[in-house]
C-alpha positions as CSV (number, residue, x, y, z in Angstrom):
1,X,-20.9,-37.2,-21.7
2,X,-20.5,-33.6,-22.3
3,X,-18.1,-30.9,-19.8
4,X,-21.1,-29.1,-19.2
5,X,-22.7,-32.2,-17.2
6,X,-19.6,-33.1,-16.0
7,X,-19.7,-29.1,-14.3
8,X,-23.2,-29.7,-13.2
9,X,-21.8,-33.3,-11.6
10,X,-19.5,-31.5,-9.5
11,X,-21.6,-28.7,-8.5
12,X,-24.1,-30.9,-7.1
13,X,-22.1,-33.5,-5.6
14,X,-19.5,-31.1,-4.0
15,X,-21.8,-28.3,-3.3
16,X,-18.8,-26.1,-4.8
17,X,-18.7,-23.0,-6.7
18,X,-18.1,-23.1,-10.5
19,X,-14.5,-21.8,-10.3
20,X,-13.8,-25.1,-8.0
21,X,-15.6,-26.8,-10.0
22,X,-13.8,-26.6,-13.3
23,X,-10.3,-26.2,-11.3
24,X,-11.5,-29.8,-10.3
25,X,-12.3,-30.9,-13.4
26,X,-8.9,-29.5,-15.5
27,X,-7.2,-32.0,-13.0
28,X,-9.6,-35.2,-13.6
29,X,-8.7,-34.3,-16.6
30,X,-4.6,-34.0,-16.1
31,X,-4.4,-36.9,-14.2
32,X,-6.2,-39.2,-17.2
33,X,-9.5,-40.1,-14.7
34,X,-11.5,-38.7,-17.5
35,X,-10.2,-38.0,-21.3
36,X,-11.7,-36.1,-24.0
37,X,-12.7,-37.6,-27.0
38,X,-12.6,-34.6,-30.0
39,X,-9.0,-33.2,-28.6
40,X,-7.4,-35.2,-27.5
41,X,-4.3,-33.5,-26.5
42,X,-6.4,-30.5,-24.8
43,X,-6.0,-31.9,-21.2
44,X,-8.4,-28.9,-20.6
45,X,-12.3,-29.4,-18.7
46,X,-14.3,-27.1,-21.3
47,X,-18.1,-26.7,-19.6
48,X,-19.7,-26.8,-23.1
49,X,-20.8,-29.1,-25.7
50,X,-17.3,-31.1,-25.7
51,X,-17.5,-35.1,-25.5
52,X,-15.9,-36.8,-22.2
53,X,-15.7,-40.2,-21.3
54,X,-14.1,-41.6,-18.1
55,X,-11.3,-43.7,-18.3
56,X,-10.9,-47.4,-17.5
57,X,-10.0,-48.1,-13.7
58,X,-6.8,-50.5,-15.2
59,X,-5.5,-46.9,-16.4
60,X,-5.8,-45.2,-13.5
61,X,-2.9,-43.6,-11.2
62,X,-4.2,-44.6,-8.5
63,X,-2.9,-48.4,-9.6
64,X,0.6,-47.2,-9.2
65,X,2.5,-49.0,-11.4
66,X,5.0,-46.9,-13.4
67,X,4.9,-46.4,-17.6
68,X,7.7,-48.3,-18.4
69,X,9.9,-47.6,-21.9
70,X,9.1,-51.2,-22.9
71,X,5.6,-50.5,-22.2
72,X,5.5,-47.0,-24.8
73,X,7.9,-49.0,-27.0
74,X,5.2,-51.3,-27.7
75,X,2.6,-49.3,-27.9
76,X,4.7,-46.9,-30.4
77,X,5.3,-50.1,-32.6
78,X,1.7,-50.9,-32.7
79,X,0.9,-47.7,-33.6
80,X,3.5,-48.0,-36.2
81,X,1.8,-51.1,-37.5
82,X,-1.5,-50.3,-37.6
83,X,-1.1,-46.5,-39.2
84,X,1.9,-47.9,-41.5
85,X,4.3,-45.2,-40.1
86,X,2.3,-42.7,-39.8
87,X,2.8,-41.2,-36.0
88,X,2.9,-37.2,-35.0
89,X,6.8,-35.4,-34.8
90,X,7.4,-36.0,-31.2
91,X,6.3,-39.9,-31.0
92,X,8.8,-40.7,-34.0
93,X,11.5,-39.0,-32.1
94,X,11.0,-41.2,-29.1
95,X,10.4,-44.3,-31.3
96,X,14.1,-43.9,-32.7
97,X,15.0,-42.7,-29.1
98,X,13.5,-45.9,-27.8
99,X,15.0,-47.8,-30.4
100,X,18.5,-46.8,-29.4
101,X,18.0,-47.4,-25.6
102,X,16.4,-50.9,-25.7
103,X,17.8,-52.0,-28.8
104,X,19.2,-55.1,-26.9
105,X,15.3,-56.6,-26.5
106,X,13.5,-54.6,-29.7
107,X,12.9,-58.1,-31.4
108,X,10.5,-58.5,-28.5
109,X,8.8,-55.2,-28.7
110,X,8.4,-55.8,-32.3
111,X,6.9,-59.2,-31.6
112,X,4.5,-58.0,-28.6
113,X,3.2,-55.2,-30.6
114,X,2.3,-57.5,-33.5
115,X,0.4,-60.1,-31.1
116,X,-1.7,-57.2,-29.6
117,X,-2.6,-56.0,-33.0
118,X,-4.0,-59.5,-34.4
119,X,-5.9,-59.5,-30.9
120,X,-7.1,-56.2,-31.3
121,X,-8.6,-57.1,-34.7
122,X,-10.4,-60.1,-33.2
123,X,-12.4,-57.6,-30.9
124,X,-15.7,-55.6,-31.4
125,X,-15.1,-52.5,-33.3
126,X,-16.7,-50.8,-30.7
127,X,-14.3,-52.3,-28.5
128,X,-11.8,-52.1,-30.2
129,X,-12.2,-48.1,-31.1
130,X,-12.7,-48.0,-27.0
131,X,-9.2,-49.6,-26.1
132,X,-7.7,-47.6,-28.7
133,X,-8.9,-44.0,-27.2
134,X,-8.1,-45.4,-23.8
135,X,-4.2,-46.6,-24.6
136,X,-3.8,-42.7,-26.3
137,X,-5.4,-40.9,-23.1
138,X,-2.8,-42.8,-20.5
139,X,0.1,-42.2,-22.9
140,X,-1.1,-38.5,-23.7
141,X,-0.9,-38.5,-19.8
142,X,2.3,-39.9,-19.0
143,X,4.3,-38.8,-21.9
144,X,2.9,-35.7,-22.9
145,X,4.5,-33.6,-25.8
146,X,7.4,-31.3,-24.6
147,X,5.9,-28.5,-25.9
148,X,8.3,-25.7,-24.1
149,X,11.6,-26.5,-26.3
150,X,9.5,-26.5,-29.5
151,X,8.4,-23.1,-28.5
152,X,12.5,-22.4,-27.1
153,X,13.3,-23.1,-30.6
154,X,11.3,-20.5,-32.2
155,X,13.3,-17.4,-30.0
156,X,16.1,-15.8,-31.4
157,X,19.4,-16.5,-30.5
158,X,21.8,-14.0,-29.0
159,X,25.7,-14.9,-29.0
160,X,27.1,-14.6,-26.1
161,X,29.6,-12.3,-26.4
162,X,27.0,-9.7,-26.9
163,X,25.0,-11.3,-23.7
164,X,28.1,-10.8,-21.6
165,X,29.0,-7.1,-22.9
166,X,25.7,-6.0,-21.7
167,X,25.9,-7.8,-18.2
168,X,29.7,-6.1,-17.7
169,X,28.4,-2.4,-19.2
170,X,25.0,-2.9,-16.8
171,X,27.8,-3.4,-14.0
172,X,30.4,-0.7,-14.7
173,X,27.2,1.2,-14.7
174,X,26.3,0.6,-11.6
175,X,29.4,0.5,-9.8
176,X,29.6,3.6,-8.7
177,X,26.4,3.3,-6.9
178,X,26.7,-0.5,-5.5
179,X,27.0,0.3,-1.4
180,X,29.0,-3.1,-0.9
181,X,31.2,-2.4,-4.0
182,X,31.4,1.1,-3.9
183,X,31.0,2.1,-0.3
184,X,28.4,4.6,1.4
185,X,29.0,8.3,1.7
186,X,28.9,9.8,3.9
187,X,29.6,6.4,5.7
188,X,27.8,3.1,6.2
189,X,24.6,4.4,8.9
190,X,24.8,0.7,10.0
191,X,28.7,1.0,11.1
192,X,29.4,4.4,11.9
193,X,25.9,5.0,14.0
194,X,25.4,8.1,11.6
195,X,22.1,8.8,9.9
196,X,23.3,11.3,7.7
197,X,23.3,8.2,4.9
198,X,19.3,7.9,5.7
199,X,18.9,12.2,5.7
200,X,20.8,12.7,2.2
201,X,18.3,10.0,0.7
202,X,15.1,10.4,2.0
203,X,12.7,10.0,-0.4
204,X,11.3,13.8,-0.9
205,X,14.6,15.4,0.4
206,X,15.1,19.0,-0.5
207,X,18.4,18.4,-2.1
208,X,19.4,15.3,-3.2
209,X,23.1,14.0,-3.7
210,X,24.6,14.4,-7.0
211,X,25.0,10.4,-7.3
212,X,21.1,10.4,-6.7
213,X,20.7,12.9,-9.4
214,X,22.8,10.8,-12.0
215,X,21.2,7.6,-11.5
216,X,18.2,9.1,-13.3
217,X,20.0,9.6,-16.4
218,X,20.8,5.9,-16.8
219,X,17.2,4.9,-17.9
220,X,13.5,5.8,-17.0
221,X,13.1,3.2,-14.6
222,X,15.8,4.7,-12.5
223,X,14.2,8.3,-12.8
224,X,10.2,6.8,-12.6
225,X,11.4,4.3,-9.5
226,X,12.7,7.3,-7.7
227,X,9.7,9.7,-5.6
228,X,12.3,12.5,-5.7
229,X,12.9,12.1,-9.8
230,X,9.1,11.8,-10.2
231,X,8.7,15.0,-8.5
232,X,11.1,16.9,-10.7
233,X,10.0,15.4,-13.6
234,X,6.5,16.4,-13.1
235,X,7.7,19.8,-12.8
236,X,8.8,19.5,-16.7
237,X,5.7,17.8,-17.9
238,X,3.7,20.6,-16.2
239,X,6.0,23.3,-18.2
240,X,4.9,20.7,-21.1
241,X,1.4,20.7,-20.4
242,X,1.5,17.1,-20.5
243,X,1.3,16.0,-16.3
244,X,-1.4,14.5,-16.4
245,X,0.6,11.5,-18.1
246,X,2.6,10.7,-14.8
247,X,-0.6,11.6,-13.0
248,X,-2.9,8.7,-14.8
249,X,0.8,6.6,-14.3
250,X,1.1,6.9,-10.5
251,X,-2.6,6.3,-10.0
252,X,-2.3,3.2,-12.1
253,X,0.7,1.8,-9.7
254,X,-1.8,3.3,-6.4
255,X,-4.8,1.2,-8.0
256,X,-2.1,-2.2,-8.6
257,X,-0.7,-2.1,-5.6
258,X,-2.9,-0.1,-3.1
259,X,-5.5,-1.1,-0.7
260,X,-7.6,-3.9,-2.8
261,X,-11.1,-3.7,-1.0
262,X,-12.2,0.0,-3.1
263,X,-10.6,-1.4,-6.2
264,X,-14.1,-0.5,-7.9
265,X,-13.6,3.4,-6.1
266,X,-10.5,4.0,-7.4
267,X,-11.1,2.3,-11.3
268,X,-14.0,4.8,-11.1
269,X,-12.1,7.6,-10.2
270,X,-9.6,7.6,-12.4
271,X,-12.2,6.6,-15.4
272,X,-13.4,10.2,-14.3
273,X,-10.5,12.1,-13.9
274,X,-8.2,10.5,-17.3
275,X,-10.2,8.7,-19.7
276,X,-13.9,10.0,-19.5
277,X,-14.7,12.5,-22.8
278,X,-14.4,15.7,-21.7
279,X,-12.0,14.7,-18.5
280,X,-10.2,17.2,-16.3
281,X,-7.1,15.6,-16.6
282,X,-7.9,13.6,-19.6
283,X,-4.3,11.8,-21.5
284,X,-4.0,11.0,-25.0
285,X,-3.7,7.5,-26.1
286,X,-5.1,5.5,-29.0
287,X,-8.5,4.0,-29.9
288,X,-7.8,0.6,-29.5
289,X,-6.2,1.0,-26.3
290,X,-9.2,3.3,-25.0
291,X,-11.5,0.1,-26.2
292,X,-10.1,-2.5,-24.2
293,X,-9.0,-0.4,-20.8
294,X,-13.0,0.9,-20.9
295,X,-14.6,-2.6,-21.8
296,X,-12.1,-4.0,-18.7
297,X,-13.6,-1.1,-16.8
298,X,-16.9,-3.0,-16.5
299,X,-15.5,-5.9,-14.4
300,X,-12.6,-3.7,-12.6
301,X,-9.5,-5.6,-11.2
302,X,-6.0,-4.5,-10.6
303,X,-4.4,-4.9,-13.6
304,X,-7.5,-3.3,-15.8
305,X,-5.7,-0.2,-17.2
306,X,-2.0,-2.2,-18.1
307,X,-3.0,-1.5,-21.8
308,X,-3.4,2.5,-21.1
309,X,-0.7,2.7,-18.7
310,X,2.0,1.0,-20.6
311,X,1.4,2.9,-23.3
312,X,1.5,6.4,-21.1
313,X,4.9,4.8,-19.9
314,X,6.3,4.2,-23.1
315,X,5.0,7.7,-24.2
316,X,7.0,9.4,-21.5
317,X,10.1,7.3,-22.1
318,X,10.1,7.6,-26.3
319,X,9.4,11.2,-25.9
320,X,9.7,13.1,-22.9
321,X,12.6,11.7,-20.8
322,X,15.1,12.5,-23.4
323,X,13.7,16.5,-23.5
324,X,14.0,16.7,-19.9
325,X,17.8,14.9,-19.6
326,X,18.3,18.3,-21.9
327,X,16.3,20.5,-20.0
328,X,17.3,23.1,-17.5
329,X,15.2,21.9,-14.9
330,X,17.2,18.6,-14.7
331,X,20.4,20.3,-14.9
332,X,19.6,23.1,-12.8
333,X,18.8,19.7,-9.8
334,X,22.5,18.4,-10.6
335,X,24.3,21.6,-10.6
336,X,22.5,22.0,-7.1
337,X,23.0,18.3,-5.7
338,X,25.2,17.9,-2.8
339,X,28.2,16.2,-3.0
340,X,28.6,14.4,0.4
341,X,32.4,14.4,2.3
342,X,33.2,10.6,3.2
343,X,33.4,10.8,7.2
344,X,36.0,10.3,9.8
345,X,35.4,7.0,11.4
346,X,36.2,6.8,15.2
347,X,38.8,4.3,16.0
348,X,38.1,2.3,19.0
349,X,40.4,-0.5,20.5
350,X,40.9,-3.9,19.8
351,X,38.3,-4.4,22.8
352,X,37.0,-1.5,22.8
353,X,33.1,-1.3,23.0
354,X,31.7,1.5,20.7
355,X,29.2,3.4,22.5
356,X,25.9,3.6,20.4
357,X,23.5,6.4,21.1
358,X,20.4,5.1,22.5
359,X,16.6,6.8,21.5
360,X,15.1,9.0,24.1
361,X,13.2,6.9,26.7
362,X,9.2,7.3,26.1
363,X,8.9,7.9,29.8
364,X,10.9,10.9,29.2
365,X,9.5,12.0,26.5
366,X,6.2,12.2,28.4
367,X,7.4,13.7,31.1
368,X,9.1,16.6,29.2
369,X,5.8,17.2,27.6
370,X,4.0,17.3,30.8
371,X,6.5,19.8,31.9
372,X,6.0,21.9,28.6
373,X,2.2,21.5,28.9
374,X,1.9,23.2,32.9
375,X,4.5,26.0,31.4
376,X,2.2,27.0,28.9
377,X,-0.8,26.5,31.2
378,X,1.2,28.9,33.8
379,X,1.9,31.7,31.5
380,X,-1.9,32.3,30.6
381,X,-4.7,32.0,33.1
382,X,-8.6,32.6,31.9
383,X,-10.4,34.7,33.8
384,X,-13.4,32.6,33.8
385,X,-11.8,29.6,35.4
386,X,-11.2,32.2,38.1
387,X,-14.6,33.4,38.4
388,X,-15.7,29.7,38.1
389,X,-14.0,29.4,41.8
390,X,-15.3,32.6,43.7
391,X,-18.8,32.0,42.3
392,X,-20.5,31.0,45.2
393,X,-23.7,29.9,43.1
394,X,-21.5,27.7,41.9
395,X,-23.1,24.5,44.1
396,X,-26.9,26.1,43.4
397,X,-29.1,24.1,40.7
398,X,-30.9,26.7,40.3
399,X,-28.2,28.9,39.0
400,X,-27.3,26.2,37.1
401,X,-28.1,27.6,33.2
402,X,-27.7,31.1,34.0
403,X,-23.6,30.4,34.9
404,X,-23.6,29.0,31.4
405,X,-24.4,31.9,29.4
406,X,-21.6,32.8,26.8
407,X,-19.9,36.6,27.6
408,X,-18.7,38.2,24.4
409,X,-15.5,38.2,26.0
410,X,-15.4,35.3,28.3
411,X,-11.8,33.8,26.5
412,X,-10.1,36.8,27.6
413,X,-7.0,35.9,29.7
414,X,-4.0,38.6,31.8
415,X,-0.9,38.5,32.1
416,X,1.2,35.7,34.5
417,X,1.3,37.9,37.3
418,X,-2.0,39.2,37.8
419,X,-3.6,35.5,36.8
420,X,-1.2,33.9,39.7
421,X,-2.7,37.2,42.2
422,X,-6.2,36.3,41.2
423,X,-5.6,32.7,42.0
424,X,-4.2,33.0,45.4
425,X,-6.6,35.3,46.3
426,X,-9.6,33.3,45.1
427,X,-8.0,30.4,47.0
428,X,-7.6,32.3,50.4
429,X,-10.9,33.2,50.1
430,X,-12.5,30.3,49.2
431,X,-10.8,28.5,52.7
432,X,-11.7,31.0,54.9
433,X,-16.2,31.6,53.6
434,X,-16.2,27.7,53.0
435,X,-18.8,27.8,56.3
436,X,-19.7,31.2,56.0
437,X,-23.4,32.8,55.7
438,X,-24.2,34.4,52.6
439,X,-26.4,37.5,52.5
440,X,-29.5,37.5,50.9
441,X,-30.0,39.2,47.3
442,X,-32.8,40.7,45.9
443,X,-35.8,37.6,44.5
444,X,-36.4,40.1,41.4
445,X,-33.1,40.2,39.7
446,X,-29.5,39.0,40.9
447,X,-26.3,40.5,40.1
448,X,-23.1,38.5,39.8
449,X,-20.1,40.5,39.6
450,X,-16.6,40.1,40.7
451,X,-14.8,42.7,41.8
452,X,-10.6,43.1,43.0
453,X,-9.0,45.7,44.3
454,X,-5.3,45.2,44.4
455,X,-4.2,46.8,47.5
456,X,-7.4,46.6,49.6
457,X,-7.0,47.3,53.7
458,X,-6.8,43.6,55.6
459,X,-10.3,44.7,57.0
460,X,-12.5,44.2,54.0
461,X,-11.7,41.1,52.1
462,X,-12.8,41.2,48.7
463,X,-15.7,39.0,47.8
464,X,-18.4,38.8,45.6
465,X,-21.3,40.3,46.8
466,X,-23.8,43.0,47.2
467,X,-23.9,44.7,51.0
468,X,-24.3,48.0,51.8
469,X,-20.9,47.4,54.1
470,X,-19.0,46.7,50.9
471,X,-20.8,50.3,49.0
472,X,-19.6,52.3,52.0
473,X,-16.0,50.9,52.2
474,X,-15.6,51.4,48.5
475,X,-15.1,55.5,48.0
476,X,-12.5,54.9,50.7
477,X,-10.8,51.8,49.3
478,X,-10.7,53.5,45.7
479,X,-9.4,57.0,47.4
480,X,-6.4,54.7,49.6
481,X,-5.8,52.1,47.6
482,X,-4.6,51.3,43.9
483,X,-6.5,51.4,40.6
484,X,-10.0,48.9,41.4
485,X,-9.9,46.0,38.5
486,X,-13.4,45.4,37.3
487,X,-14.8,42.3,35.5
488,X,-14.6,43.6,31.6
489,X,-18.1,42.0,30.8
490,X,-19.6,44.2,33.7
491,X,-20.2,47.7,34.0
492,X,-19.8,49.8,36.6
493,X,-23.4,51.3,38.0
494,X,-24.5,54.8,39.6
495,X,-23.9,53.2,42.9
496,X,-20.9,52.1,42.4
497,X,-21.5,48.6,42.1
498,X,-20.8,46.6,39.1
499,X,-24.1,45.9,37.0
C-alpha cells in the first residue's frame, strides 16, 4: 500500500492530526512494523505515492528475542552466496568483522547459510522475493548503517597542538576577567555585602569600568552580547549612517526570543520598518537573501529572518567593528572608564558573626510614605474642600447640581497658615449651627457666598448667609477689625454683600 493510505489509516483510526500522524508513522517505520519497498534504507513514512508493506509478525520487536551475530553472520553469508560477493561497503566490513569474532564456529555459518539458500529456491518466487524483502527490513532495522563516522570522516582534521594553543590563548584572554580566577573589584558583592560590584556593571551604566570597556575589543560577540557596547556602537553606526543594521539585528533577537503569541505582529513590523521597498529604516543585503527571508515571511516563525540577520551580523563584524575599535568614540569610552580601587575587607573574628545589612521593612516603607503623603496634604489646603464643609446646602437635593458647577478658579489653594485658620474655623462652626435654624433666602435667586473676616468681634460668628443683622454688623466689623477675605470667584455687591 502506498504512505498516503497509510496517513489516511491513521487519521481515521486515531482521530489525530497529520503532524501525529506521520510522527506515528516515521516510527512504524523505525521500529520495522512496516518497511518500504523502493528505498529501502529510507526508514522515513513519505505520505505520497511510495510502496509500503507491513512486516511479518515473526519479525516483529515485540517477539523479543535479540539479533544475534550468528544470526547476521548467516544471513551475510547467504547474501554472499546468492549475489556472488556482491554486498554494500558497510555489510562487507562486518562480514570480515564477523568472520574474526566467531571464527571458532564459521564452518557452521557457512553450512546454515547454504541450507537456507537451496530451501529458498524450492519456494514460490513470490515467496521467495517476499522472505527476501522481509530478512533486509529486520536487518536494515537492527543493524542499520553507521552513517555518522562516514560523515566524521569527510571533516578536516586539526592537530592538536594547534587545538590546544587556541584553548590556552582563549584562556589567557580571559583571565583577567574570570571572577573565580581573577577576583572581583571592587570586591566579591556576595562576601563583602557591597553592591558596588552590581552598580559598576549595570547593564546601561553611565560609565562603565575600563575591564568592561576592553572586553569589547576581544571579538564582536563580546561588544554585540554587551547592552552598554550596543549602545556605543550604535552611536558610531549612526555617525555612519548605517544604524539601522543593529536596529533590524536587535529586533531579530526581540522576535527569537520575545513574547511568541504576536510572532505574526512583530514579522510584520519589521517587514515594514527593514525590508519593505521604500522602508524607513530599510538595510542593504543581497537578492537571494531578500528572496528567502520574504518567501519565509508568508508562514512567520521565530527563526524566519536567520538568513537576513546573519548576514547584517556578519556585515557589522567584516566591516564596521574594526572602524569603530579605531574610532574616537570607542576610545573616547576607554579613556573615560573607571578604574575601580579593590576594597578593604572587614576582619571579623574567628566566631565573629558579620552583621549583614537587612532591606527596609515594607511596613516601614508604607508608613514613611503615609507620613510624606499628610505633609504634603498639610502644606496646601483647597479652598473648595473648605467651602464644601460651611455649605449648608450641602445635605439639600435640590442644590445638588448647582454645587457642582466648575469656578474658573476653584483649584486655587492659600498658604499653610490661613488653610489651617479656615479649617478650624469651619469646624467650630459647623459644631455649634449643627441644630441651628437657617433663615430663609429669597425663592427667585440664591446667593452662595462665603465670607471671613480674620479678627471678627466674638459677637458675630462668621457664617454663610444673607441677614440684614450680618449687613449692619459689617461697616463696623471692616472699620475694627483686619482686612475682610472674600471668596475670589465672588464679587463684592453695592450692599456690601458678596454677589
Amino acid at each position: 500500500l502506498a504512505g498516503n493510505d497509510i496517513m489516511q489509516w491513521i487519521l481515521q483510526r486515531l482521530q489525530i492530526t497529520a503532524e501525529e500522524a506521520l510522527h506515528l508513522g516515521d516510527l512504524f517505520v523505525k521500529y520495522g512494523y512496516i518497511y518500504p519497498l523502493q528505498e529501502p534504507k529510507n526508514l522515513t513514512l513519505r505520505a505520497d505515492g511510495s510502496l509500503y508493506r507491513f512486516q511479518t509478525p515473526y519479525f516483529w520487536p515485540v517477539q523479543g528475542w535479540a539479533a544475534d551475530d550468528t544470526d547476521y553472520a548467516i544471513y551475510l553469508a547467504k547474501k554472499n552466496i546468492k549475489r556472488k560477493g556482491i554486498l554494500e561497503e558497510y555489510e562487507k566490513e562486518h562480514y570480515n568483522m564477523l568472520n574474526q569474532k566467531i571464527n571458532y564456529k564459521w564452518d557452521f555459518v557457512i553450512m546454515q547459510a547454504k541450507e537456507q539458500y537451496k530451501a529458498g529456491k524450492e519456494r514460490k518466487k513470490e515467496d521467495r522475493y517476499a522472505l527476501d524483502c522481509q530478512e533486509r527490513a529486520y536487518w536494515l532495522v537492527n543493524r542499520t548503517p553507521i552513517m555518522y563516522y562516514q560523515q566524521a570522516i569527510m571533516k578536516t582534521r586539526v592537530k592538536s597542538s594547534v587545538s590546544l594553543g587556541g584553548v590556552v590563548k582563549y584562556s589567557e584572554q580571559f583571565l583577567s576577567n574570570d571572577p573565580i580566577l581573577s577576583g572581583c573589584l571592587p570586591s566579591n558583592p556576595w562576601i563583602s555585602d557591597d553592591p558596588d560590584f552590581w552598580d559598576l556593571n549595570a547593564k546601561l551604566v553611565e560609565v562603565p569600568t575600563r575591564m568592561r570597556v576592553e572586553r569589547w575589543a576581544f571579538n564582536f560577540s563580546e561588544l554585540i552580547r554587551d547592552p552598554k557596547g550596543r549602545q556605543n556602537f550604535q552611536i558610531f553606526l549612526k555617525k555612519e549612517f548605517s544604524g539601522e543594521n543593529l536596529g533590524f539585528w536587535e529586533a531579530c533577537e526581540d522576535l527569537k526570543y520575545g513574547d511568541q503569541s504576536k510572532v505574526k505582529e512583530k514579522a510584520e513590523e519589521i517587514y515594514k520598518l527593514f525590508l519593505a521597498p521604500g522602508a524607513r529604516r530599510w538595510i542593504n543585503i543581497d537578492g537571494k537573501t531578500m528572496g528567502i527571508t520574504v518567501k519565509g515571511l508568508e508562514h512567520p516563525h521565530r527563526y524566519v529572518l536567520d538568513a537576513a540577520q546573519t548576514h547584517i551580523y556578519m556585515l557589522m563584524k567584516k566591516d564596521s567593528y574594526g572602524r569603530y575599535l579605531k574610532s574616537p568614540i570607542y576610545k573616547e569610552m576607554l579613556a573615560k572608564a573607571v578604574v575601580p580601587q579593590e576594597g578593604v575587607k572587614k576582619s571579623t573574628g574567628l566566631f565573629g558573626r558579620r552583621h549583614l545589612r537587612s532591606s527596609p521593612s515594607p511596613i516601614i516603607l508604607r508608613q514613611q510614605e503615609e507620613e510624606a503623603k499628610a505633609r504634603e496634604a498639610a502644606n496646601t489646603v483647597d479652598i473648595t474642600q473648605v467651602m464644601s464643609k460651611l455649605d449648608p446646602l450641602s445635605h439639600g437635593h435640590a442644590a445638588s447640581k448647582q454645587r457642582q458647577r466648575t469656578f474658573p478658579s476653584s483649584s486655587l489653594s492659600v498658604g499653610s497658615g490661613l488653610g489651617v485658620l479656615l479649617w478650624d474655623l469651619g469646624l467650630e462652626w459647623w459644631k455649634s449651627q449643627s441644630q441651628a435654624h437657617w433663615l430663609p433666602r429669597s425663592t427667585s435667586k440664591r446667593a452662595v457666598f462665603f465670607q471671613v473676616r480674620t479678627a471678627a468681634p466674638p459677637e458675630s460668628p462668621a457664617c454663610p448667609g444673607s441677614s440684614g443683622q450680618g449687613e449692619d454688623r459689617q461697616p463696623r466689623a471692616r472699620k475694627d477689625s483686619a482686612k475682610e477675605l472674600i471668596c475670589p470667584w465672588e464679587t463684592p455687591t453695592g450692599q456690601g454683600r458678596a454677589g
